[in-house]
mmCIF file as gemmi writes it, N, C-alpha and C atoms, coordinates in Angstrom:
data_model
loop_
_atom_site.group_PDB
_atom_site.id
_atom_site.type_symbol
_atom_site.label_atom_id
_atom_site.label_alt_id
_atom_site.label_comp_id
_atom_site.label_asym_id
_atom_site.label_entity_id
_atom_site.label_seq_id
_atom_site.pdbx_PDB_ins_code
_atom_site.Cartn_x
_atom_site.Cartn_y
_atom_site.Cartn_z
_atom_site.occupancy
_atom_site.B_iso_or_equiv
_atom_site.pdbx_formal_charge
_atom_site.auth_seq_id
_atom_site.auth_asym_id
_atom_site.pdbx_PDB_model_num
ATOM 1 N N . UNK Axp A 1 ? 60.355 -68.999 19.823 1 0 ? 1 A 1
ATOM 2 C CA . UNK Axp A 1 ? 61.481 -69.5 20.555 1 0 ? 1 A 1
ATOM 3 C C . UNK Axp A 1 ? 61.578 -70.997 20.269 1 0 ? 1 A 1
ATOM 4 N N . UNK Axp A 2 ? 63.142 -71.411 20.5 1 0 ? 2 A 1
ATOM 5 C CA . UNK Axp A 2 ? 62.929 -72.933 19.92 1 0 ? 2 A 1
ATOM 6 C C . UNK Axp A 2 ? 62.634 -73.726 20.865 1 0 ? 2 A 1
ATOM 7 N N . UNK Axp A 3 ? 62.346 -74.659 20.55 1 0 ? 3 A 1
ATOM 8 C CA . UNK Axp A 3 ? 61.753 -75.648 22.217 1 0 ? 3 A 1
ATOM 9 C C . UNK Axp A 3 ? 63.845 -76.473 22.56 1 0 ? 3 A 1
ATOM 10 N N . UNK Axp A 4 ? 64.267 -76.703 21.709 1 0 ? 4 A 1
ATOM 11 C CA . UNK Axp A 4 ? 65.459 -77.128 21.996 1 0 ? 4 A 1
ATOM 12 C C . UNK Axp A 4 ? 66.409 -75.934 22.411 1 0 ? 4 A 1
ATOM 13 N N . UNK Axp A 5 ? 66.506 -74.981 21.964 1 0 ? 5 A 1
ATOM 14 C CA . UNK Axp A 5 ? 67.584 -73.805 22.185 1 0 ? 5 A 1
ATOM 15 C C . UNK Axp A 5 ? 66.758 -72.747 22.537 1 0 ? 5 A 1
ATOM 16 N N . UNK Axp A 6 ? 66.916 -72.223 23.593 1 0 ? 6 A 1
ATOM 17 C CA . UNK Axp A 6 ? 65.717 -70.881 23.843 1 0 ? 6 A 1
ATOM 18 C C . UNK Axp A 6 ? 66.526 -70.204 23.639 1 0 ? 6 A 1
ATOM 19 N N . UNK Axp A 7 ? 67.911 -70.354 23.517 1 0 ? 7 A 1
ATOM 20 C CA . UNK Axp A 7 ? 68.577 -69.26 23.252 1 0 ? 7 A 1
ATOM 21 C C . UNK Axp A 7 ? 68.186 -68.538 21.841 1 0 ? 7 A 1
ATOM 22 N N . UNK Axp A 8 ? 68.044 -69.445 20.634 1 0 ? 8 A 1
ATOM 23 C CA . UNK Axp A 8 ? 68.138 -69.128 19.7 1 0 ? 8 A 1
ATOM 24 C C . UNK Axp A 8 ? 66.199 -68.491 19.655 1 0 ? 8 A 1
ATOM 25 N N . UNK Axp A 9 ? 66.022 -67.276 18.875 1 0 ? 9 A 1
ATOM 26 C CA . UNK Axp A 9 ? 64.79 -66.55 19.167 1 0 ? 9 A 1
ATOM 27 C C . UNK Axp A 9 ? 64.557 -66.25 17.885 1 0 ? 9 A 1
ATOM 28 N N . UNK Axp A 10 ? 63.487 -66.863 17.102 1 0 ? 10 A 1
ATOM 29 C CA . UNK Axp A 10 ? 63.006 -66.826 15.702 1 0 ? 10 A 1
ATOM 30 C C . UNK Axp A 10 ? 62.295 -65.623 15.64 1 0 ? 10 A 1
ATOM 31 N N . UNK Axp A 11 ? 61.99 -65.196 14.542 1 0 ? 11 A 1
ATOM 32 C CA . UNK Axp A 11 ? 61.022 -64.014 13.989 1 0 ? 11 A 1
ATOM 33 C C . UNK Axp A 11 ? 60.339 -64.614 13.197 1 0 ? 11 A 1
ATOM 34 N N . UNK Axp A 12 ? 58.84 -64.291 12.837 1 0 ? 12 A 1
ATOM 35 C CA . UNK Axp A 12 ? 58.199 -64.971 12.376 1 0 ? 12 A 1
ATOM 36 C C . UNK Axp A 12 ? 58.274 -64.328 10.425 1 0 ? 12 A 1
ATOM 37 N N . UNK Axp A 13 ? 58.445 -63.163 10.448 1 0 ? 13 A 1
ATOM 38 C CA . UNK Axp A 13 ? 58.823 -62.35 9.286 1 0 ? 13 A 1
ATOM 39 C C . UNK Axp A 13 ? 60.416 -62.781 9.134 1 0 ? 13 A 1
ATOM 40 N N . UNK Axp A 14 ? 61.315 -62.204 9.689 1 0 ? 14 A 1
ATOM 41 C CA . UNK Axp A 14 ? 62.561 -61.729 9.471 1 0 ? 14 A 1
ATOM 42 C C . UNK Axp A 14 ? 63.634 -62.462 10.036 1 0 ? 14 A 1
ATOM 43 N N . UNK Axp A 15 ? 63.143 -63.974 10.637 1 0 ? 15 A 1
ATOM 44 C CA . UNK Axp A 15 ? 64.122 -64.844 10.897 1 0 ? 15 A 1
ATOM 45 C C . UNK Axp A 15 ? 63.034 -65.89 11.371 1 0 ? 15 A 1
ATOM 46 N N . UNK Axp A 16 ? 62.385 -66.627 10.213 1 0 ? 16 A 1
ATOM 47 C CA . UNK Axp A 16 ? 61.598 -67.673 10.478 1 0 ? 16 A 1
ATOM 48 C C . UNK Axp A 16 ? 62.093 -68.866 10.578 1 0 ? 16 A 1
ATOM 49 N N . UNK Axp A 17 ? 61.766 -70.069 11.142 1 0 ? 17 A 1
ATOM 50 C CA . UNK Axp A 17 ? 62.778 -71.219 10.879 1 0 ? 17 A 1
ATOM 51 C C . UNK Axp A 17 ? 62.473 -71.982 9.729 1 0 ? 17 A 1
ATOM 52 N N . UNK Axp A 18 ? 63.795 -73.198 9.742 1 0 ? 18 A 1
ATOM 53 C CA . UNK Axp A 18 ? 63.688 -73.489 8.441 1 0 ? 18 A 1
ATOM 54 C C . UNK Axp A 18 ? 62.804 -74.709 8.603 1 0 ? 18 A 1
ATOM 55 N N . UNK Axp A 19 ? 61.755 -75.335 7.665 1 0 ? 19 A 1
ATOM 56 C CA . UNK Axp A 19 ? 60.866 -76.407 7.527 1 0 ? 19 A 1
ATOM 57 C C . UNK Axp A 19 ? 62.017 -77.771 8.211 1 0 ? 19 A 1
ATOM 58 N N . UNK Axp A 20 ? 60.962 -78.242 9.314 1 0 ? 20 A 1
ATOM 59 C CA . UNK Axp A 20 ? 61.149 -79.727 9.726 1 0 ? 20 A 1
ATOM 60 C C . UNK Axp A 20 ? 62.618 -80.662 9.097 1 0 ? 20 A 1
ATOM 61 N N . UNK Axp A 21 ? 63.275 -80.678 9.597 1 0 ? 21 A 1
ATOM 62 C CA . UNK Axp A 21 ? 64.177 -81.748 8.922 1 0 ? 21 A 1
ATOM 63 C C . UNK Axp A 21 ? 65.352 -80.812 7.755 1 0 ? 21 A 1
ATOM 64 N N . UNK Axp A 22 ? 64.995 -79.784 7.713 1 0 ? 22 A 1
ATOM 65 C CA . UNK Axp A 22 ? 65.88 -79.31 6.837 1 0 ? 22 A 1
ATOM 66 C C . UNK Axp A 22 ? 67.357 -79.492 7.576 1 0 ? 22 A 1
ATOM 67 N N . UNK Axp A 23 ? 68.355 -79.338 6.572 1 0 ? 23 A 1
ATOM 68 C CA . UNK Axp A 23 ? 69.856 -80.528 7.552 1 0 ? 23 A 1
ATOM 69 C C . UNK Axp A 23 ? 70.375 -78.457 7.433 1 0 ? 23 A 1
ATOM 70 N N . UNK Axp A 24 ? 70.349 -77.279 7.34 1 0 ? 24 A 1
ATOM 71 C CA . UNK Axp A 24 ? 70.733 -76.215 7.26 1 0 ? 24 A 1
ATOM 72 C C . UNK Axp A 24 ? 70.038 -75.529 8.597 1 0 ? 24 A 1
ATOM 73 N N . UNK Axp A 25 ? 69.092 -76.175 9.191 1 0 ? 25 A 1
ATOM 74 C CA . UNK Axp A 25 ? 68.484 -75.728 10.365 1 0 ? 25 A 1
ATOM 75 C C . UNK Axp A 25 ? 69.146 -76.331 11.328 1 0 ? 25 A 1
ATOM 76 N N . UNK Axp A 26 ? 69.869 -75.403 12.394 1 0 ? 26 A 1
ATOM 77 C CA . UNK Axp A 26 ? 70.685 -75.498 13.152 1 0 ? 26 A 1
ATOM 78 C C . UNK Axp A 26 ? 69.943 -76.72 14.309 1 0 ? 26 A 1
ATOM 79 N N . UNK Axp A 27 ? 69.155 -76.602 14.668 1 0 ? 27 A 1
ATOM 80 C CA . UNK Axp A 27 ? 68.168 -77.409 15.463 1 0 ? 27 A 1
ATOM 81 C C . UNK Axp A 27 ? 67.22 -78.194 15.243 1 0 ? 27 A 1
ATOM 82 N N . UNK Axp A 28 ? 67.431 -78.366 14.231 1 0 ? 28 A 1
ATOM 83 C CA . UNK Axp A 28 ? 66.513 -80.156 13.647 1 0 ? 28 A 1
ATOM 84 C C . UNK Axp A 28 ? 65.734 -79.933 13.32 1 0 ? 28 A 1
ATOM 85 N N . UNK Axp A 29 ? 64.581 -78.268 13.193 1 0 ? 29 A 1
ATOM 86 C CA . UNK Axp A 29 ? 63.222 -78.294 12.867 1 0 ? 29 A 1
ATOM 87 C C . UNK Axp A 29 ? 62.21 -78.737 14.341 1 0 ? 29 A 1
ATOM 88 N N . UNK Axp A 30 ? 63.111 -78.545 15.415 1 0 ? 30 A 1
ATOM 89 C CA . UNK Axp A 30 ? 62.725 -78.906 16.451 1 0 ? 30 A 1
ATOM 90 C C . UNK Axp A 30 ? 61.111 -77.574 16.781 1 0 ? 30 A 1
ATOM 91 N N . UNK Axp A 31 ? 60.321 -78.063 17.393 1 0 ? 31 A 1
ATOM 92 C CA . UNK Axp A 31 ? 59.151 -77.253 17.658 1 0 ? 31 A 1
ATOM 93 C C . UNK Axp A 31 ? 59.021 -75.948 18.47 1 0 ? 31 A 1
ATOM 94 N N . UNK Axp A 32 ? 58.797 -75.056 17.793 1 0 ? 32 A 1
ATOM 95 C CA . UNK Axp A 32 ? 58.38 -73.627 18.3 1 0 ? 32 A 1
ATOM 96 C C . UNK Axp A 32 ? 57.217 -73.416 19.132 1 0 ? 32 A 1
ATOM 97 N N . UNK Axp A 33 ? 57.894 -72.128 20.15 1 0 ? 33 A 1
ATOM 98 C CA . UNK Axp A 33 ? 56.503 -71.749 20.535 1 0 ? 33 A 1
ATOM 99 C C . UNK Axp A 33 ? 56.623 -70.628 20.764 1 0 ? 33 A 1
ATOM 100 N N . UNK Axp A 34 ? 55.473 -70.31 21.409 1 0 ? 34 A 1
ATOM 101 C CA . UNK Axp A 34 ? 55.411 -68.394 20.891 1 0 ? 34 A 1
ATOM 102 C C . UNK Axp A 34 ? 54.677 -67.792 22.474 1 0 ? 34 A 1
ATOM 103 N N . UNK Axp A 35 ? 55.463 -67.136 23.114 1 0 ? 35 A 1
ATOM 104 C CA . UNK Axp A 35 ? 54.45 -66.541 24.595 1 0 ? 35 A 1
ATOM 105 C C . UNK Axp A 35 ? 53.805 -65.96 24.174 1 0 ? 35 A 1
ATOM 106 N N . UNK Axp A 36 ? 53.037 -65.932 25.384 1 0 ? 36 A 1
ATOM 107 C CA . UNK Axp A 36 ? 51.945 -65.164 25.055 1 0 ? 36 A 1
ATOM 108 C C . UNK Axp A 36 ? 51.935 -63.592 24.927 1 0 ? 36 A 1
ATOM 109 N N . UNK Axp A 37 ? 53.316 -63.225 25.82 1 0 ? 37 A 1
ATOM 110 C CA . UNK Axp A 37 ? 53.343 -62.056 25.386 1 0 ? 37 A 1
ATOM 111 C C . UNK Axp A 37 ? 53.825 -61.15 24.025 1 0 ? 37 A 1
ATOM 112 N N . UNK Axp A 38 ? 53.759 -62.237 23.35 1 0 ? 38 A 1
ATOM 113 C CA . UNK Axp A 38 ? 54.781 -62.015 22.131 1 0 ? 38 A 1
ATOM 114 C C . UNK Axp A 38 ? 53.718 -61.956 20.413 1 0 ? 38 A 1
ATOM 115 N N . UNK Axp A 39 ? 52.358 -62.265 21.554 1 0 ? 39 A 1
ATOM 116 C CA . UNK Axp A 39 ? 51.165 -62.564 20.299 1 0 ? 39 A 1
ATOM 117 C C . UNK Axp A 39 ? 50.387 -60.897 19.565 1 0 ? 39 A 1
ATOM 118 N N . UNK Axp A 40 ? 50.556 -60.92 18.452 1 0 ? 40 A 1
ATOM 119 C CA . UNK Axp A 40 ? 49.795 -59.911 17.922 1 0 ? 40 A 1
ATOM 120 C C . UNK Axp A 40 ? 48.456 -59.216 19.067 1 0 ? 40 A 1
ATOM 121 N N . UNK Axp A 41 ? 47.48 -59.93 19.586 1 0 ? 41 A 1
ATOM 122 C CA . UNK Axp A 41 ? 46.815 -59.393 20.341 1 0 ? 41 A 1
ATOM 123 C C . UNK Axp A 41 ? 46.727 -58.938 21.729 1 0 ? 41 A 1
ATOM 124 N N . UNK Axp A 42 ? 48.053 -59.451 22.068 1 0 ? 42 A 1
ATOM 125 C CA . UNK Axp A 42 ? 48.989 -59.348 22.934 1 0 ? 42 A 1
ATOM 126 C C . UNK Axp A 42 ? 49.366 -57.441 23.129 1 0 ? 42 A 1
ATOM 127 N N . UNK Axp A 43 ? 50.39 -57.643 22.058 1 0 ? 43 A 1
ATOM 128 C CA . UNK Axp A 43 ? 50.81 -56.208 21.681 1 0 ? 43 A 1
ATOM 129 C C . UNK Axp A 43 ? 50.092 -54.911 21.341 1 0 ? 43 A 1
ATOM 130 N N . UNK Axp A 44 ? 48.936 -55.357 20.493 1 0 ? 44 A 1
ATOM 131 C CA . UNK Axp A 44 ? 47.752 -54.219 20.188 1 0 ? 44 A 1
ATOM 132 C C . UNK Axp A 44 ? 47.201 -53.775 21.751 1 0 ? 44 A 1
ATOM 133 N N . UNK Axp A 45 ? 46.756 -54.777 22.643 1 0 ? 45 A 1
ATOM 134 C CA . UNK Axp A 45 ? 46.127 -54.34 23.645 1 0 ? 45 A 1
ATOM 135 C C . UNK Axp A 45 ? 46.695 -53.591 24.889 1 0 ? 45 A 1
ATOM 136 N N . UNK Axp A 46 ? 48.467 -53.645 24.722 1 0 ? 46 A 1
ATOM 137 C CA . UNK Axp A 46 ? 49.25 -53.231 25.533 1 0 ? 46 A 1
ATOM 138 C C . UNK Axp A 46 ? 49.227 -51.597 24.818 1 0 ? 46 A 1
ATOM 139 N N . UNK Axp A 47 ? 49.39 -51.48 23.72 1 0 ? 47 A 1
ATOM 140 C CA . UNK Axp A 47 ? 49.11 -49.912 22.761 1 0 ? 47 A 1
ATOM 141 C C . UNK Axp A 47 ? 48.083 -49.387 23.269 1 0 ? 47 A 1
ATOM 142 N N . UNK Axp A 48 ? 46.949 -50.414 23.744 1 0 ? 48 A 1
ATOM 143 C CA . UNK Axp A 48 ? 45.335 -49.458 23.694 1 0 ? 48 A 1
ATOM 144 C C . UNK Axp A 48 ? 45.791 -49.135 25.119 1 0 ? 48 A 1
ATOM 145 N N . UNK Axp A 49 ? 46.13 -50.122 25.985 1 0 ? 49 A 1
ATOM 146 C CA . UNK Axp A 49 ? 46.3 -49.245 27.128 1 0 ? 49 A 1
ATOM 147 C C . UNK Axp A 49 ? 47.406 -48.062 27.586 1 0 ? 49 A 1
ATOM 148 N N . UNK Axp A 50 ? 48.751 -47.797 26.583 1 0 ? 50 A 1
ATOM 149 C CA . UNK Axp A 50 ? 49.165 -46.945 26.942 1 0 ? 50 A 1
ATOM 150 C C . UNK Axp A 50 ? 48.566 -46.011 26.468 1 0 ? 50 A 1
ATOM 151 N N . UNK Axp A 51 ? 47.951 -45.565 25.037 1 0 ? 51 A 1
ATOM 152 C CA . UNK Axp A 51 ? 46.902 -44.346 24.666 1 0 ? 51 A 1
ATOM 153 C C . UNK Axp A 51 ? 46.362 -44.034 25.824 1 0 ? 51 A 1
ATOM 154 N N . UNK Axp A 52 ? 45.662 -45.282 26.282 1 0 ? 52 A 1
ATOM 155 C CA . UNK Axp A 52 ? 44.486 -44.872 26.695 1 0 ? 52 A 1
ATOM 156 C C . UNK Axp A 52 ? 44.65 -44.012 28.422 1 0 ? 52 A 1
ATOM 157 N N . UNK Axp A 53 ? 45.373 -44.646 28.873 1 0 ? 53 A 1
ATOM 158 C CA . UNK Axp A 53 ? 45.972 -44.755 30.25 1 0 ? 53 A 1
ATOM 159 C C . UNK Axp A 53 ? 47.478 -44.146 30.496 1 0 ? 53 A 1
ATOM 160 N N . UNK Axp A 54 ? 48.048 -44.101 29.777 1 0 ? 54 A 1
ATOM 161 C CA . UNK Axp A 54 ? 49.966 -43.669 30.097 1 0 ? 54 A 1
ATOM 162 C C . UNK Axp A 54 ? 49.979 -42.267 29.303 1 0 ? 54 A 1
ATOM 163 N N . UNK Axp A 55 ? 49.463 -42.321 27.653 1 0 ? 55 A 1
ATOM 164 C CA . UNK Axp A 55 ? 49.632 -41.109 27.127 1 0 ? 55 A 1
ATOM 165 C C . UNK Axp A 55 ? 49.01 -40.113 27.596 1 0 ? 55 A 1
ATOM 166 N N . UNK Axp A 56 ? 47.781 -39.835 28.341 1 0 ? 56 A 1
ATOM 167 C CA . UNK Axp A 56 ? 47.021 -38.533 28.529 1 0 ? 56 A 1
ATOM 168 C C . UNK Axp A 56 ? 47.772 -38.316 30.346 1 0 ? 56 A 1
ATOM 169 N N . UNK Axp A 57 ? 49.273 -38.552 30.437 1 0 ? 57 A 1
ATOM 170 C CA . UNK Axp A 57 ? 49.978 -38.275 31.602 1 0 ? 57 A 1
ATOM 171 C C . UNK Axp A 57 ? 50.729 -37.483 30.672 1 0 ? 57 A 1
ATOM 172 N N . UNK Axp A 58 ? 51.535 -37.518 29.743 1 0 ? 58 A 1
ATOM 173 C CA . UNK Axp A 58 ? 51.949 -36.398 29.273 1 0 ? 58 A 1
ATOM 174 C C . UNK Axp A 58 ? 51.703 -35.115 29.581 1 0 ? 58 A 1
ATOM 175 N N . UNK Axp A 59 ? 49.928 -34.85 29.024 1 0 ? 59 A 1
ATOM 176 C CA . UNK Axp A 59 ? 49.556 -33.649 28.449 1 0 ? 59 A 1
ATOM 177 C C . UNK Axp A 59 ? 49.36 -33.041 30.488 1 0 ? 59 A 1
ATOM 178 N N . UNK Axp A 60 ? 49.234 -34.193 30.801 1 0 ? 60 A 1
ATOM 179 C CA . UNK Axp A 60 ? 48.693 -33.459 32.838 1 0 ? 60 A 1
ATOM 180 C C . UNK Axp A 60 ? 49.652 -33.127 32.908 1 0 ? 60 A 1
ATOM 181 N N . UNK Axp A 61 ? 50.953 -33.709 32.948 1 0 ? 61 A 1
ATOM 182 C CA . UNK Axp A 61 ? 52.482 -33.449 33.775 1 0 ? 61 A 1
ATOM 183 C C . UNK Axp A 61 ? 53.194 -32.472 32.639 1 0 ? 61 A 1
ATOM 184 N N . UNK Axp A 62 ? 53.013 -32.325 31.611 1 0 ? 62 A 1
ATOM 185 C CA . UNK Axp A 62 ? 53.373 -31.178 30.736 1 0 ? 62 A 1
ATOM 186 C C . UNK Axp A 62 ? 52.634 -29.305 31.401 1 0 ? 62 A 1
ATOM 187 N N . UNK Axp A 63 ? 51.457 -29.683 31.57 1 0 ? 63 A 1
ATOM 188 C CA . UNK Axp A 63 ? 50.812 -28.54 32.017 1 0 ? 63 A 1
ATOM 189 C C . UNK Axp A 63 ? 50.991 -27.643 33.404 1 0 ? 63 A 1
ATOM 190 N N . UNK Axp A 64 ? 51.368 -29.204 34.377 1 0 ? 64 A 1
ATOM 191 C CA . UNK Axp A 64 ? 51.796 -28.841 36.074 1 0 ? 64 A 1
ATOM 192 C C . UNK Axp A 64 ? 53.309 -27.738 35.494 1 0 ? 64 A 1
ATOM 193 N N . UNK Axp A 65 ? 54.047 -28.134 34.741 1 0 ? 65 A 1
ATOM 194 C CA . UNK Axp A 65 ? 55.356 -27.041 34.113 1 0 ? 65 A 1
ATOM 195 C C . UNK Axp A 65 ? 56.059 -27.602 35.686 1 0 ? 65 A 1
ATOM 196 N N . UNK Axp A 66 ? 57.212 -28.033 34.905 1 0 ? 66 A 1
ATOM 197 C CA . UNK Axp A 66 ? 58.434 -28.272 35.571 1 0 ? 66 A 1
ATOM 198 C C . UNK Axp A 66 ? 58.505 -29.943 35.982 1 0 ? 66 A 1
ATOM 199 N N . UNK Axp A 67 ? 57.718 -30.877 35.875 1 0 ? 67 A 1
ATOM 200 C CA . UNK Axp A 67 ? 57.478 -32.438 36.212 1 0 ? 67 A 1
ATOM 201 C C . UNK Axp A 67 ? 57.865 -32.63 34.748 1 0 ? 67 A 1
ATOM 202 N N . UNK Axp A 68 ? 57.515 -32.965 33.765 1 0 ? 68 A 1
ATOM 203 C CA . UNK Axp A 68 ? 57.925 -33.395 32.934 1 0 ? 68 A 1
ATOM 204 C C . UNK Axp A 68 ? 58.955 -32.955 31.205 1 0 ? 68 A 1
ATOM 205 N N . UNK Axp A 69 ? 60.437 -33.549 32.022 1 0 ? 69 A 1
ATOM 206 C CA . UNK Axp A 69 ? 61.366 -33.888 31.152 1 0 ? 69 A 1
ATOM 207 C C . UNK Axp A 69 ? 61.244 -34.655 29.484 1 0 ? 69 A 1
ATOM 208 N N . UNK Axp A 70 ? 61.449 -34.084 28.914 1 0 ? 70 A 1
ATOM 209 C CA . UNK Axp A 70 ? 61.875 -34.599 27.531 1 0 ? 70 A 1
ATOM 210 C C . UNK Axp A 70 ? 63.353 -35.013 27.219 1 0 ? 70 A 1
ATOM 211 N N . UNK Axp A 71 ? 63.372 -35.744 26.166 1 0 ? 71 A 1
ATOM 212 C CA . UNK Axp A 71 ? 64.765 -36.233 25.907 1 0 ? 71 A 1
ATOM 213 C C . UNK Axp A 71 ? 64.392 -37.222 25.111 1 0 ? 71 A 1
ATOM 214 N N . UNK Axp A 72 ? 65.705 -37.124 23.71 1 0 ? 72 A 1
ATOM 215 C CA . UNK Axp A 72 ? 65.642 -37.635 22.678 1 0 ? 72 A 1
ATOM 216 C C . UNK Axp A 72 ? 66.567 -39.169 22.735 1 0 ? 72 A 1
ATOM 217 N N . UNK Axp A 73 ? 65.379 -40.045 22.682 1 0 ? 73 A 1
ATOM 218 C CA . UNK Axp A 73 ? 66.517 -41.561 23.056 1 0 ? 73 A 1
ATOM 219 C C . UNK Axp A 73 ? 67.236 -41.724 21.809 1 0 ? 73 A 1
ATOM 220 N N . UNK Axp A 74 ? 67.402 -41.272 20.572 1 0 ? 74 A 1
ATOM 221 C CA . UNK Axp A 74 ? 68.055 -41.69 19.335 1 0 ? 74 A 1
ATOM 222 C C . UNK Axp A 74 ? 69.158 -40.84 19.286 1 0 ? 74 A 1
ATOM 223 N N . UNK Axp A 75 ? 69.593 -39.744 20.171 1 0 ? 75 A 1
ATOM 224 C CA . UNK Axp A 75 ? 70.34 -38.582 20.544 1 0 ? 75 A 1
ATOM 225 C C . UNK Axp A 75 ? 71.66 -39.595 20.629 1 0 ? 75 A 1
ATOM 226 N N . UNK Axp A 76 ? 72.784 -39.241 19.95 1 0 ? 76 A 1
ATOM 227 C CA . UNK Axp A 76 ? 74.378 -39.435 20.403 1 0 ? 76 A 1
ATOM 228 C C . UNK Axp A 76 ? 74.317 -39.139 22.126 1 0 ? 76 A 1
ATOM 229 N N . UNK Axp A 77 ? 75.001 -39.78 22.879 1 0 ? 77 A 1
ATOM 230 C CA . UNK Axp A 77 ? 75.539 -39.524 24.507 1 0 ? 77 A 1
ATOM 231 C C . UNK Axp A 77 ? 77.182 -38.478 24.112 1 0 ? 77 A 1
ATOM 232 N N . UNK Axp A 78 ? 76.869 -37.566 24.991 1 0 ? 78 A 1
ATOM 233 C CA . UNK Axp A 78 ? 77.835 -36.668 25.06 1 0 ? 78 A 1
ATOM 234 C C . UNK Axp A 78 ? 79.679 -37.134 24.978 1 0 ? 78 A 1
């Protein structure tokens, strides 16, 4: 995120900013920062806990029969 525009929200791959002073960088090369929730070890450890903790609710609430709904989020809306 930029420290001048939070609006504007960099990617570190796929929309990195441009080097310090470059005159094509909308915001001067002004200084980034990165939450914490947004950090590689951040994200891995939020994965270990849904495996570990959220996914084996599936297989319980699949088995009770009749608690758990499926549905395809990439599905067209009627």
């Amino acid at each position: 995120m930029c420290v001048k525009n939070p609006t504007h929200i960099y990617h570190v791959e796929f929309d990195p900013p441009k080097p310090r002073g470059a005159s094509a960088d909308q915001d001067g090369g002004a200084g980034l920062i990165q939450r914490d929730d947004d950090k590689e070890e951040t994200i891995r450890r939020r994965l270990q806990v849904y495996h570990s903790q959220t996914e084996p609710l599936i297989a319980h609430y699949d088995a009770e029969g009749g608690w758990l709904r499926r549905f395809d989020g990439n599905a067209r809306s009627r």
